[in-house]
C-alpha positions, 0 to 999 in steps of 0.5 A: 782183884784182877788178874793181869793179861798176857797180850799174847793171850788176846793176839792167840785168840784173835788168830783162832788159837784154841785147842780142840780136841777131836770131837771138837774138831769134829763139830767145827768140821761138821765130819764124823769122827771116823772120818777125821780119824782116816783123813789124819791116818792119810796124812790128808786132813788138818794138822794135828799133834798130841798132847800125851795121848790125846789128838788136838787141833788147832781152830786156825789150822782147821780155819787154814785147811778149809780155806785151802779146801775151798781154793782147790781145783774141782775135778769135774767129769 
């Protein structure tokens, strides 16, 4: 028996659209938790929500935030 595919399921997962939990995000980061923690306290890092109360995030957002880390002006001294 198979169980039938929502296309929209495939195209989530295409785009990254995996929901990570704050240790998972911070793997995928490679940052320690406490860091992720301040930069979300700061309102500086990647976009979060909860679920409940628990910190998720999505795979394509850290993708994004990266991204536009890396695209950023340095600041030389």
């Amino acid at each position: 028996m198979t169980a039938l595919m929502n296309p929209d399921d495939h195209h989530r997962k295409n785009l990254g659209e995996e929901m990570l939990s704050l240790q998972e995000a911070c793997a995928f980061l490679r940052v320690p938790e406490g860091t992720l923690r301040y930069w979300r306290h700061l309102g500086a890092g990647p976009r979060s929500f909860k679920v409940g109360r628990h910190v998720r995030y999505w795979r394509a957002d850290l993708i994004l935030w990266l991204t536009e880390q890396t695209n950023r002006p340095q600041n030389h001294r």
